[in-house]
N, C-alpha and C positions, 0 to 999 in steps of 0.2 A: 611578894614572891619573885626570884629572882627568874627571868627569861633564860631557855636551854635553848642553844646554837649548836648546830651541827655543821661544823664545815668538811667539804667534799672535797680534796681537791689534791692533785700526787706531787705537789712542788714543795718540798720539806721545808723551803726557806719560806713559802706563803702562810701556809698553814702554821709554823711557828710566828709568825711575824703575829696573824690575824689571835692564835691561842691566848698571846698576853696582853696584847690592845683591845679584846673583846674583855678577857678575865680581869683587866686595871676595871673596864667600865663597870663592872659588876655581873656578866652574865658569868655560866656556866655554860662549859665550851668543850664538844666532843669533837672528834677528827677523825677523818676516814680519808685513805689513800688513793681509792677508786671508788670506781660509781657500784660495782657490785658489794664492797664491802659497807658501801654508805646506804645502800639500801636495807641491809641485813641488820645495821644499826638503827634503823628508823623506830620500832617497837621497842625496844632497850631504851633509847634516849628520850624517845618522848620531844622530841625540838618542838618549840615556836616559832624559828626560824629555820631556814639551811642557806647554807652559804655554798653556791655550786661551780664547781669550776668546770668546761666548757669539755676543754680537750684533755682526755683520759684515756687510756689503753683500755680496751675491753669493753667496757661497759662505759658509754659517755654523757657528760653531763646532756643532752638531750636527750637522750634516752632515758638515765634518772627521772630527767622530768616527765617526759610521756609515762612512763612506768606509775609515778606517784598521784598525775590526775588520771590513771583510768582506776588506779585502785580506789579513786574518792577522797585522796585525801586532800586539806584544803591549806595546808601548812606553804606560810609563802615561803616562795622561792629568789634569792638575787643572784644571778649567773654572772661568774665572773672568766673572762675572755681575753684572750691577745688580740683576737682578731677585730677589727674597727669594722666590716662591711656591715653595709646595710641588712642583706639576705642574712645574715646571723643573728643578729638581732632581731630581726622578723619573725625569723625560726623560733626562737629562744622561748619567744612572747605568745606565740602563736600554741606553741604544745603547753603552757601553763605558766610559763615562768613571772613575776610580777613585777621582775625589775631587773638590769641590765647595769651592770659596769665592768670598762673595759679595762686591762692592763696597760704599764704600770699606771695605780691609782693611788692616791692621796686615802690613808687610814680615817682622816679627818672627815672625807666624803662618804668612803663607805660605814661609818659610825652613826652620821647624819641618815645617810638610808633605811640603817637598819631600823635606827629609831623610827623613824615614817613607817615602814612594815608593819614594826609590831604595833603602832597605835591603830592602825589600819584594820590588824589583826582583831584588836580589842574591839573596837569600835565595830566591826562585824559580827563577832562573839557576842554582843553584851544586843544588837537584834536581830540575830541569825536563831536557827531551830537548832540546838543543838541535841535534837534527842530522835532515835528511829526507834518506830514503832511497827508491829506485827502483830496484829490478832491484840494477844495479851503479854506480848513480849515488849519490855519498854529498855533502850539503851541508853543513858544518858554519854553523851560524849564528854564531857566536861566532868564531870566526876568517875567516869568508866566505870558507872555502875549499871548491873541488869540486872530486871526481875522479871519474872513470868507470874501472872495473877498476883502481883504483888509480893511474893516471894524472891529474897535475895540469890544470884547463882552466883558460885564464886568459882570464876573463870582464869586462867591461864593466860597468858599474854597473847600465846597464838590462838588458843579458844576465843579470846575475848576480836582477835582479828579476823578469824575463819567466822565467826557470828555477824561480825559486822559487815561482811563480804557478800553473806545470804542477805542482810537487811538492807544493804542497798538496790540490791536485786530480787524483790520479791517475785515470785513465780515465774522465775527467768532458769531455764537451764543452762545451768555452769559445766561446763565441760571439768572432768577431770585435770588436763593438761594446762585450761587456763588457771583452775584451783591454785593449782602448783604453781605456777608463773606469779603468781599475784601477793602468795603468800610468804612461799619459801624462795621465790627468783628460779628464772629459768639453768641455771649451772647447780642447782642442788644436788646433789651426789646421796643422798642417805638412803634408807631403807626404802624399800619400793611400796610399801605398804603404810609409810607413815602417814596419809592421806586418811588411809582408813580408820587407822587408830586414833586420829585425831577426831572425824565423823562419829565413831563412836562413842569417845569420851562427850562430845558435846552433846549428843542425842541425851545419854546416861544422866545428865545434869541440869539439860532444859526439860527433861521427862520426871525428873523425880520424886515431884511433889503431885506425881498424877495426870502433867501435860500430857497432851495428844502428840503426836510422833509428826513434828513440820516440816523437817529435813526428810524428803521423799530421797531414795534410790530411784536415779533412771537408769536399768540396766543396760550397758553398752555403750550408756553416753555421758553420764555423770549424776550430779544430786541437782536440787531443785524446792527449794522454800514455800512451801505451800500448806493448806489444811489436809485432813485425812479425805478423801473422796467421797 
C-alpha cells in the first residue's frame, strides 16, 4: 500500500521540487500552501507522514504542529526551516515535531528521513493500541471502523472526527469554542450552528440501534462524553 505525504509549505518551488521526488519514489503527495489550509486537509488526505515547513503567514508551521498533538493525532511530523538555531529546533521538537531538517537540503537526505519515519511509524502501529473504547462503543483507528454493542455506524469524516475527539476525552467537558478550534480550525467562517447539527447527527446514529444517549449537553458550557446519570 502506497504511503500519503502531505506537504505544508507556501514556497511553490519547494513543494514542486519535493511533489515529484516524493511521487518518482512511489508515495502519494498532497500540498497545502499554509498551515491553515494544511490542516483542513488533514481528514481528506488521510497522510502518513506531513512534511512541515516552519515559516508561513497566518497559521505557522509550529502552530500546525501544537494544533495536531493537542487534537491526538499521532501522524509524524519533519519540519523543514531556514533557520539553523538551536531554540528552533528545540521548539519544533518540543510541541510534537519528530524530526528536523533545515534548508537548503539535499532531497537525498530528506527521502532517507522519511523512510526512517515511516518505518518508525509502522513499527509503533503494528504495537501500539490502535482502538478507543467507551462503554460499548469500540473505534478502530486503523481501519476507521465504529460500532456500538457490536453494531456497525457508518460515520462521515467529520462525525467519524467529532467521535473521536469525545473518545479521547472521556468525561471531560469540551467547551464549545474548543470543539470548533480542533475540528473545523479557529478561522471557520460557516454557519453558527454547524456544531450542533453535527452533535445531532452523531447522537441520531450512535443511538439507533437503541444506544443510551453518551453525548450529554452541558448547558452554557458545551457537551461532555459520559453514561446517562
Amino acid at each position: 500500500m502506497r504511503s500519503a505525504i502531505l506537504v505544508i509549505d507556501d514556497d511553490e518551488k519547494i513543494t514542486s521540487m519535493l511533489r515529484r521526488g516524493l511521487a518518482f519514489e512511489g508515495y502519494d503527495v498532497y500540498t497545502a500552501q499554509n498551515g491553515a489550509e494544511g490542516l483542513s486537509m488533514m481528514m481528506s488526505a488521510d497522510p502518513d507522514l506531513i512534511i512541515l515547513d516552519v515559516m508561513m503567514p497566518k497559521v505557522d508551521g509550529f502552530e500546525v504542529c501544537r494544533r495536531l498533538r493537542e487534537g491526538g493525532s499521532t501522524v509524524p511530523v519533519l519540519m523543514l526551516t531556514a533557520k539553523d538555531e538551536v531554540e528552533n529546533r528545540v521548539k519544533g521538537l518540543d510541541l510534537g515535531a519528530d524530526d528536523y531538517l533545515v534548508k537548503p537540503f539535499a532531497l537525498e537526505e530528506l527521502l532517507a528521513r522519511v523512510r526512517a519515519l515511516l518505518r518508525r511509524k509502522d513499527s509503533a502501529g503494528d504495537a501500539g493500541n490502535q482502538r478507543l473504547i467507551f462503554e460499548d462503543i469500540v473505534m478502530d483507528l486503523d481501519s476507521r471502523e465504529v460500532t456500538r454493542a457490536g453494531q456497525r455506524l457508518e460515520l462521515t469524516a467529520k462525525e467519524f472526527e467529532l467521535l473521536h475527539l469525545f473518545l479521547q476525552n472521556p468525561k471531560r467537558l469540551l467547551t464549545r469554542d474548543l470543539i470548533m478550534d480542533k475540528i473545523w480550525g479557529y478561522d471557520y467562517s460557516g454557519e453558527s450552528n454547524v456544531l450542533e447539527v453535527y452533535i445531532a447527527m452523531l447522537r441520531q446514529k450512535t443511538e439507533e440501534h437503541g444506544g443510551k444517549r453518551i453525548i450529554q449537553t452541558i448547558r452554557g458550557a458545551g457537551y461532555i462524553l459520559r453514561g446517562e446519570a
